[in-house]
N, C-alpha and C positions, 0 to 999 in steps of 0.2 A: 335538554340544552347541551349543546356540546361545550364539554368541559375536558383538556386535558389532563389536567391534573386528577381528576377521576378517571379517566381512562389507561393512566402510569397503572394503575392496582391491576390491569390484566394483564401487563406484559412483566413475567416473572423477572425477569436478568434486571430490568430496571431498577431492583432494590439493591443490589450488589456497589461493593466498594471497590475502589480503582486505585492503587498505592496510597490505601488509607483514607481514602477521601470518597465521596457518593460521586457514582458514576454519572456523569453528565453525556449523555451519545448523542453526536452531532455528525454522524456519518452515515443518515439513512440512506442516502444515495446510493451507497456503496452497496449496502444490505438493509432493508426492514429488519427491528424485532418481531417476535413472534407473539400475539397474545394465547392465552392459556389454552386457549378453543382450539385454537389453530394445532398446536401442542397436542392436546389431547386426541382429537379427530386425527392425525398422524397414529396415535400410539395404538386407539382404539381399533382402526383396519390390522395394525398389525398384530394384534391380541385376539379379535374375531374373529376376521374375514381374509384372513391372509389368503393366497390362492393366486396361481395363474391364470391368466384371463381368455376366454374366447375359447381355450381348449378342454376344459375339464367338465365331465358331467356327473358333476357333482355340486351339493350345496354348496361348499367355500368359493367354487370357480364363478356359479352364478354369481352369489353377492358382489363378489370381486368386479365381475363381470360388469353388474348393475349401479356400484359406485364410479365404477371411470363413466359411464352414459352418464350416469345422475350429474356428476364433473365438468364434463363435457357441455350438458343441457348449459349449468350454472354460468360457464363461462360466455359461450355463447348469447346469452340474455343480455350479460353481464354488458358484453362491447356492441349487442346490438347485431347478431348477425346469425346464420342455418349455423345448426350443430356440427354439420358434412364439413364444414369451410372452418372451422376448430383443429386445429393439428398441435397434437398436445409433443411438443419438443425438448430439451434440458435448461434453456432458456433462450435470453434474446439472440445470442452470438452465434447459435447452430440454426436459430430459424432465419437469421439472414445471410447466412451460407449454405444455407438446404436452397434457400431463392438463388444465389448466386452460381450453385455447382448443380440444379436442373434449368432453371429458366432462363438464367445467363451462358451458361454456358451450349444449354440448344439453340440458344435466336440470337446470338450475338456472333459476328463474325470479324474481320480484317476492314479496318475505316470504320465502323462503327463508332458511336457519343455514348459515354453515360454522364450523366449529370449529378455531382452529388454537393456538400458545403465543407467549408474548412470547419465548421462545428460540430461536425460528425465524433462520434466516439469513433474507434479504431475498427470494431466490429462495425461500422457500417462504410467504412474506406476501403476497409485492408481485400475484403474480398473482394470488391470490386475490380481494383487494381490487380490480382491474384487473376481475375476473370481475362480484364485488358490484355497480362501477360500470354495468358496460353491461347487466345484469343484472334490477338489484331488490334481491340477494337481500344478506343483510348476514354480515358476518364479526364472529365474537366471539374474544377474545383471554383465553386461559388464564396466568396468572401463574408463579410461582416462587415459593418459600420463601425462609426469609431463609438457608439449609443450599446454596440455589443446585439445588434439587431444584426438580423438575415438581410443582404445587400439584395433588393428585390429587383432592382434597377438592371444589375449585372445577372441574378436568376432570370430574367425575362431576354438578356442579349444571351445567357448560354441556350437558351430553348429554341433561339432561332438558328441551331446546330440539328436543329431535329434529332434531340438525342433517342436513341431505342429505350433508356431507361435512365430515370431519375430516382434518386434516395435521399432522402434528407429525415431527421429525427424530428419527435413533435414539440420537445424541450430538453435543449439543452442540457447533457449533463456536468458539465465546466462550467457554463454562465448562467443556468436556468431561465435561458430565454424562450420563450413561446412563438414558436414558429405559428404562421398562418396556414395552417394545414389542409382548411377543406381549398383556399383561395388558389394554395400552390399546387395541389393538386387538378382543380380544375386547368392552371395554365398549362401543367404539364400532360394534364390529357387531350388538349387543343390542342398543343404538338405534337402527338402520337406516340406521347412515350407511355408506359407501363409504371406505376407507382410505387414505390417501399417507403414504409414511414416506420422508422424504427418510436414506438412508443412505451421504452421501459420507464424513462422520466416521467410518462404524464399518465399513467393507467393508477400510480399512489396518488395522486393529486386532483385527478378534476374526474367529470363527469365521461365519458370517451366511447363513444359510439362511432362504427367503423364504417357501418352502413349509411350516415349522414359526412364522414369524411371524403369518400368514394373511392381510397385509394383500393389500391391492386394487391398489394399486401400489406399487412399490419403486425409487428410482432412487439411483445412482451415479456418481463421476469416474472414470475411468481415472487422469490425471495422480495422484491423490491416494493412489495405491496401486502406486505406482512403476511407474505406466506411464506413455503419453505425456499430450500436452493433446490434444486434439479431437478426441475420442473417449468417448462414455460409455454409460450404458445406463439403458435405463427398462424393468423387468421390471412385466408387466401378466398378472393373469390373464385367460385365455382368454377366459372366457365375459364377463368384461367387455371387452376389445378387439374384439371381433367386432365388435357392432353401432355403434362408433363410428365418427364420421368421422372422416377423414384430418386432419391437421394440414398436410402439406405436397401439390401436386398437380403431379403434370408425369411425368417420364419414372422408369421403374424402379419404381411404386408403381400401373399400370394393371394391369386384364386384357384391355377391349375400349372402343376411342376412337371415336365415330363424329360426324357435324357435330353432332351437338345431344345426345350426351349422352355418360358413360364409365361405366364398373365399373374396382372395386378389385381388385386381384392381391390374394392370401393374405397371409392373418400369416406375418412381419414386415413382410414388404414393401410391405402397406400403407401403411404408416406412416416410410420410407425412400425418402424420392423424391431424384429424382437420384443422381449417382455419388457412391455411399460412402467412408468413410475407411478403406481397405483395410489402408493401413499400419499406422494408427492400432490395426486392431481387432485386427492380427499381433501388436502392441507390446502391446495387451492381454493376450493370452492371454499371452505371452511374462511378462508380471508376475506371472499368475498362477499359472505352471508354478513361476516362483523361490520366491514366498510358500507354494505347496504341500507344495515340498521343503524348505524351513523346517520346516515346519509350522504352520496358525494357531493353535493351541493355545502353540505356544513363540512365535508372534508376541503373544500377549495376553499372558502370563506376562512377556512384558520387557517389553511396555507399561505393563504393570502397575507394575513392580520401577522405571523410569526416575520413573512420574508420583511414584511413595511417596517417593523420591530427591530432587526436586526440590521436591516438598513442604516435606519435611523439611529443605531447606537454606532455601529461601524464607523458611522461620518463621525462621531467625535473622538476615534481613537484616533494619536499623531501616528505617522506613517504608514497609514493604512488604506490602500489605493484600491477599491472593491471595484471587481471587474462584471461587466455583465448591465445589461438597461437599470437605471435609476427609480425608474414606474414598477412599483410593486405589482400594476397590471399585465404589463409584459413579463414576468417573470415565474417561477414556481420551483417548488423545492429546495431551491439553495444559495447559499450567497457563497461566493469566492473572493480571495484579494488576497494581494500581495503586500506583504509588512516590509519597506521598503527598508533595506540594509543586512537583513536577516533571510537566511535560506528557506524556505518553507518545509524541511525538514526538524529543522531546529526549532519552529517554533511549534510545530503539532508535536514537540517530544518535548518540550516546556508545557505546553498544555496537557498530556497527558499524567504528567507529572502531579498536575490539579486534580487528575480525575475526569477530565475533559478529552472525548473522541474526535478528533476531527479527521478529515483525510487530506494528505498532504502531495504533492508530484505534480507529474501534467495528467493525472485524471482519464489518460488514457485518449489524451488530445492534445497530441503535440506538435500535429500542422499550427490545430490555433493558437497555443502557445509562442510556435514561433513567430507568428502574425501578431501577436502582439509583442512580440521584444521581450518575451520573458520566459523562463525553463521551467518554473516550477511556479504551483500559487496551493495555499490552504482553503481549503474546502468544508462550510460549514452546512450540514445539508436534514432536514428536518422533516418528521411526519406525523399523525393524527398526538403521538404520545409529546409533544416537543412545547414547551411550557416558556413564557416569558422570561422566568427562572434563570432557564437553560441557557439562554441569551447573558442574559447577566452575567453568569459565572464565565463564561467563555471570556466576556468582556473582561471580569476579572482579572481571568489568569493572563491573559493579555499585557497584565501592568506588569506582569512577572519577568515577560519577555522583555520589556522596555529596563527592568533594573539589572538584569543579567546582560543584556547587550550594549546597555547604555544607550538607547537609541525610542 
């Protein structure tokens, strides 16, 4: 039975105290902790199997060798898709700028649509816009409802722009709202656009298979789903990654160098120049062997059961205005709001002060920040380890802000 509070005992940091007080972490969003496995399988490639990959013949380069495929296999499985269409990247933000600076910027010209939402993280606006620039081509921006939902109404009149390409994320990481991902995608393949669905929000959270979403690319954090940082992945289908170019060019990503010209090695390796993050992609897999034997289905169910918890206590704090859909169905990962009178600086350093992690700013979303009339809000954001408890104390320290502010 899934139980978090037995599950706190793998992730070591978890026992550690916070200015005296037991650390409460409300800011998986930001980063996953790491359970012990994850930790170890890191340490152990580096105490074993250390080695550069692809070129040494020798024992350590094999092994080496043989855990990035083994990696690779895992992840692959993992979202449902060929090992070749795996592109193991540093995480979400380079694997949708490796899409933006080859695929954007070869098919995209002067008068060109791209389609993306005001609920985008930054990494999924900024390059596009970066692209528009050196480009031509212009970017249109999909709104939100006042429900904190994807305005579906307005995604369906931008599509009729015939955009070349659409982006939108699969959940929110400011509202943790759940986009309808395989539905927008089929509208925006009926318009002839090409798909990116940034899914570092929803790959900790539910079950995500890329091959039933249908989009055109798919990328992901490791760190965000308790593995490590600098490591992630941009899953592309085939027939679209073949004829692009490289992103990056030097060693590990040729097939034949001569003075005046090269060719490209095979998928993935196109697309993976220089020495990989080996470690990194073991600590991968390694995350995804623990959330397996979970199960993602009891990983959504207590996602599910923490956000409806934290809702529900939210609503009885005074001035506490939570932003993002009301339905614990529509939502995942996190809840946000604004303590209305008090800067959301001030109150994640009052809360900290309890021993409680939250993350505080515009999160790295500050079109939709100013969409809704606000600069900053606190972000409480939760994963497999995140306990009723956790909620409570938050709530707590909560009352701390209302006698320091008077408010």
């Amino acid at each position: 039975m899934f139980d978090p509070k037995v599950l706190r005992r793998d992730f070591p940091i978890l026992t550690r105290e916070v200015k005296g007080k037991p650390l409460v972490y409300l800011d998986s969003a930001a980063t996953s902790q790491k359970p012990r496995e994850v930790l170890l399988a890191e340490k152990e490639y580096y105490e074993q199997h250390n080695a550069n990959v692809h070129r040494g013949a020798h024992t350590l380069g094999d092994e080496a060798t043989q855990l990035l495929a083994k990696a690779r296999q895992t992840v692959a499985r993992f979202v449902g898709v060929r090992e070749g269409e795996v592109i193991f990247v540093r995480n979400t933000t380079e694997a949708l700028n490796l899409v933006a600076y080859t695929w954007g910027l070869d098919n995209l010209k002067q008068g060109d649509t791209m389609v993306t939402t005001v609920m985008e993280h930054h990494s999924n606006l900024v390059p596009w816009q970066e692209v528009a620039r050196r480009t031509g081509a212009k970017v249109e921006v999909v709104g939100v409802t006042s429900e904190g939902l994807l305005d579906l109404a307005e995604y369906q009149q931008k599509l009729t722009l015939a955009p070349k390409l659409v982006a939108f994320g699969h959940v929110s990481n400011a509202l943790g709202t759940i986009n309808p991902v395989k539905k927008m995608t089929k509208m925006a393949h009926k318009a002839g656009a090409v798909v990116v669905v940034d899914g570092a929000q929803a790959v900790p959270h539910m079950g995500v298979k890329v091959n039933q979403i249908g989009c055109d690319f798919y990328a992901f954090s490791g760190h965000k789903m308790l593995g490590p940082m600098g490591i992630g992945v941009l899953v592309g289908r085939r027939e679209i990654l073949d004829p692009m170019s490289p992103f990056l060019t030097g060693g590990g990503m040729i097939n034949e160098v001569t003075r005046e010209n090269s060719t490209w090695a095979d998928l993935p390796d196109k697309f993976e120049a220089g020495t990989p993050n080996v470690a990194g992609a073991v600590g991968l897999a390694s995350a995804i062997d623990y959330l397996e034997r979970l199960g993602m289905e009891e990983v959504r169910g207590h996602d599910k059961q923490i956000v409806e918890y934290a809702l529900q206590e939210f609503y009885k704090v005074r001035n506490l205005v939570i932003l993002g859909p009301k339905d614990a169905n529509y939502r995942s990962g996190s809840v946000s709001f604004e303590y209305q009178g008090v800067h959301a600086h001030d109150v994640a350093t009052i809360l900290d002060s309890e021993g409680v992690a939250v993350r505080s700013g515009h999160h790295c979303t500050m079109p939709l920040h100013k969409s809704m009339g606000i600069t900053a809000s606190v972000r409480a954001s939760f994963n497999v380890y995140t306990t009723k408890e956790d909620i409570k104390k938050l709530v707590e320290a909560l009352q701390k802000v209302k006698t320091v502010f008077g408010k």
